[in-house]
C-alpha positions in Angstrom: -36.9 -122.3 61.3 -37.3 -121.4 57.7 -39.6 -118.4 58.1 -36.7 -117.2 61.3 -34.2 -117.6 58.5 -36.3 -115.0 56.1 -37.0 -112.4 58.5 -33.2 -112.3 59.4 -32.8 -112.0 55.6 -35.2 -109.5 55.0 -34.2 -107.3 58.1 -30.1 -107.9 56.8 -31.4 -105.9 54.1 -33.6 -103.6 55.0 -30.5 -102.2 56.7 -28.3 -102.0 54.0 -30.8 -100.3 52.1 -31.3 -97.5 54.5 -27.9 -97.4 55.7 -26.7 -95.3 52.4 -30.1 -93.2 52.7 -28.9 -92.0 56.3 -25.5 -91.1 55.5 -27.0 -89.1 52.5 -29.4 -87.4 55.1 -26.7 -87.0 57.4 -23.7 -85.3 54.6 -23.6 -81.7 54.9 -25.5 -80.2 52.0 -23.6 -77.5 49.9 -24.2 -74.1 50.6 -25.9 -72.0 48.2 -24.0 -69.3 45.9 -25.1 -65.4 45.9 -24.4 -63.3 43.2 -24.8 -59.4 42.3 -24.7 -57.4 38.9 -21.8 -54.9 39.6 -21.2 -51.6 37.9 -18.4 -51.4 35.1 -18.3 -48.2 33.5 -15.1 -45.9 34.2 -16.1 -43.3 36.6 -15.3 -39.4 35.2 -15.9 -35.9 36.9 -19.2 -34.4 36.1 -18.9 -31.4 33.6 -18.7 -28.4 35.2 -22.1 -26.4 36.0 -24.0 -29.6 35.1 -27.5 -29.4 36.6 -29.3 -32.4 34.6 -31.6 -34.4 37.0 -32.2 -38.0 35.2 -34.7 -40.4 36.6 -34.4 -44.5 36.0 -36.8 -46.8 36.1 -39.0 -48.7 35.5 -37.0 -51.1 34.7 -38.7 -54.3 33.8 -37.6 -57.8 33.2 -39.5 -61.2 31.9 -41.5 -63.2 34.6 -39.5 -66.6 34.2 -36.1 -64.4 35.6 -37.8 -62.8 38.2 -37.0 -65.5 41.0 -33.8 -65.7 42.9 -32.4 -68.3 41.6 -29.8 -67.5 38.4 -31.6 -68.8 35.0 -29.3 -70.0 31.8 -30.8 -71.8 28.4 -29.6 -75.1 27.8 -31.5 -74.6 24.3 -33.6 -72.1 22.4 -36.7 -72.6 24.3 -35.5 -74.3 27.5 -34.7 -72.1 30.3 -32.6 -74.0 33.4 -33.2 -73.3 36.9 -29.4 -73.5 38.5 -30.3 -74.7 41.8 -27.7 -73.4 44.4 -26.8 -70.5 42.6 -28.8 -67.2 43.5 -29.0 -63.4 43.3 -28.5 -61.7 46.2 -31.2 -59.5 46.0 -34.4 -59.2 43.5 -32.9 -58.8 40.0 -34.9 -56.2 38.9 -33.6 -54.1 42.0 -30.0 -54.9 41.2 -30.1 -54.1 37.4 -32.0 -50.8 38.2 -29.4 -50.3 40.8 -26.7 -51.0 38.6 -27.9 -48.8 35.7 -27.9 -45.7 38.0 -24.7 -46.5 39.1 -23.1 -46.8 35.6 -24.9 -43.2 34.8 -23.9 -41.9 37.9 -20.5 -42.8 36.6 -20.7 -41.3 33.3 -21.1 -37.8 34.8 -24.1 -37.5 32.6 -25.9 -36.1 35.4 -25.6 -34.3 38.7 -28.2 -36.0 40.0 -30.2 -39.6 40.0 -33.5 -40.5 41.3 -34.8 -43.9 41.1 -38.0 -44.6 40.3 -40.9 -43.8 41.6 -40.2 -40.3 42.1 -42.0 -36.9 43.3 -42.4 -33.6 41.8 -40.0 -32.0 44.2 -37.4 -34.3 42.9 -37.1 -32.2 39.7 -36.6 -34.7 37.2 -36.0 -33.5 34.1 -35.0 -36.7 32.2 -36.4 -40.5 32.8 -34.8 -43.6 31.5 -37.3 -46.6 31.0 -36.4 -50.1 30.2 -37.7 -53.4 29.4 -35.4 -56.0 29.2 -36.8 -59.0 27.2 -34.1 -61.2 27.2 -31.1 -61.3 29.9 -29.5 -64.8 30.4 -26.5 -67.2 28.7 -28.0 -68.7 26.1 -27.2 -72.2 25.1 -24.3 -71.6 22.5 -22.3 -70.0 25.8 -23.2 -66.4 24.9 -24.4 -63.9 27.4 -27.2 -61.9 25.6 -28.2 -58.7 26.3 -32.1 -57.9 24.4 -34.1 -54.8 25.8 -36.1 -51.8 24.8 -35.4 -48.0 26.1 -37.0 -44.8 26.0 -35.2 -41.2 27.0 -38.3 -39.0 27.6 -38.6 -35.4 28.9 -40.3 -35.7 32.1 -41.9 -32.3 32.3 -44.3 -32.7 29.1 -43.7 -36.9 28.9 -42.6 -36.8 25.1 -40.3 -39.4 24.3 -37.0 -37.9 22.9 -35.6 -41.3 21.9 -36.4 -45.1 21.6 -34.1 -47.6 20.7 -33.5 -51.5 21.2 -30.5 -52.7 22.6 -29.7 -56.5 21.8 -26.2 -57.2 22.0 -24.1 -60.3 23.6 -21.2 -60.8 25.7 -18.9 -64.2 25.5 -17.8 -65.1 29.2 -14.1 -66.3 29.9 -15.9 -69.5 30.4 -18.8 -71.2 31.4 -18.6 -70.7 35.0 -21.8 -68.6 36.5 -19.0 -65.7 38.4 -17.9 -65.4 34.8 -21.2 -65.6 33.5 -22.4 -63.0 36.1 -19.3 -60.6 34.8 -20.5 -60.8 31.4 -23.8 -59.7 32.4 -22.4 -56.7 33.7 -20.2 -55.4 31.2 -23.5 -55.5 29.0 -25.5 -53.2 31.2 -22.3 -50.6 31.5 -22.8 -51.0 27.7 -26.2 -50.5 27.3 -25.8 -47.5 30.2 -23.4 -45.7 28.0 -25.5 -46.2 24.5 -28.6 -44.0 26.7 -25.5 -41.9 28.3 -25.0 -40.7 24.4 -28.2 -39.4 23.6 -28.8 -37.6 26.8 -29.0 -33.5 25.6 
């Protein structure tokens, strides 16, 4: 009698521990969240009888953002994987996509090839970047930290090398707003290398 009495106890709550872990199984889980870098710099006309070829890439970013899912900081040295919230497509791809967009835009040029390139291309000038830091840091500022070289394709001397490292405050906290911010930092960085193409 006693030991019938136990196993109806112990069965009585073996189901109400596994009941919750069902239901948990059984909840739809949330979709995940894609996001993409957009172009922001005001489109103008070409000047007239431009011929300039420009050539961007490579464009390089640090390891620990080259996944698909959207990195922050949380502190100084602690980067945070937001789980459900991804890039659309390799970020790398997107930024170098994004950066020939915004020159494109800047009439700089009246043509863009994206890297890697041929010799019947006829690049004349090629932008190269490393980005070294590109994420919302922990004090809620987007920032912005790279390294670029203009050089003159044809002989490979490098006209200019600068370092951009600027940031961007979002509206809030929010990754769209973070992903804005972003943005608005590469149509800056795209028009500081606009400027000092001859």
């Amino acid at each position: 009698m006693m030991r019938q009495t136990v196993r109806k106890m112990i069965s009585r709550w073996g189901v109400l521990l596994v009941a919750p872990l069902l239901a948990a199984c059984a909840s739809p889980s949330v979709p995940d969240q894609y996001y993409l870098l957009s172009p922001m710099v005001q489109p103008v006309s070409p000047a007239p009888g431009e011929t300039t070829v420009i050539g961007v890439g490579p464009v390089t970013i640090p390891s620990y953002l080259d996944r698909s899912t959207i990195v922050t900081r949380s502190a100084a040295n602690r980067p945070e994987v937001n789980s459900g919230y991804r890039w659309a497509e390799p970020l790398g791809e997107n930024i170098n996509r994004v950066l020939m967009d915004n020159l494109d835009r800047t009439g700089v040029a009246a043509r863009l090839e994206v890297f890697p390139w041929n010799s019947r291309d006829m690049v004349e000038w090629q932008v190269v970047v490393d980005i070294d830091r590109f994420e919302r840091q922990a004090d809620g500022n987007v920032n912005l930290t790279a390294r670029w070289k203009l050089v003159y394709f044809q002989s490979g001397e490098i006209v200019t090398a600068a370092k951009y490292d600027k940031v961007s405050t979002p509206v809030d906290q929010t990754l769209d707003n973070t992903v804005i911010a972003m943005s608005s930092l590469l149509a800056d960085l795209t028009a500081e290398i606009a400027a000092r193409i001859p």
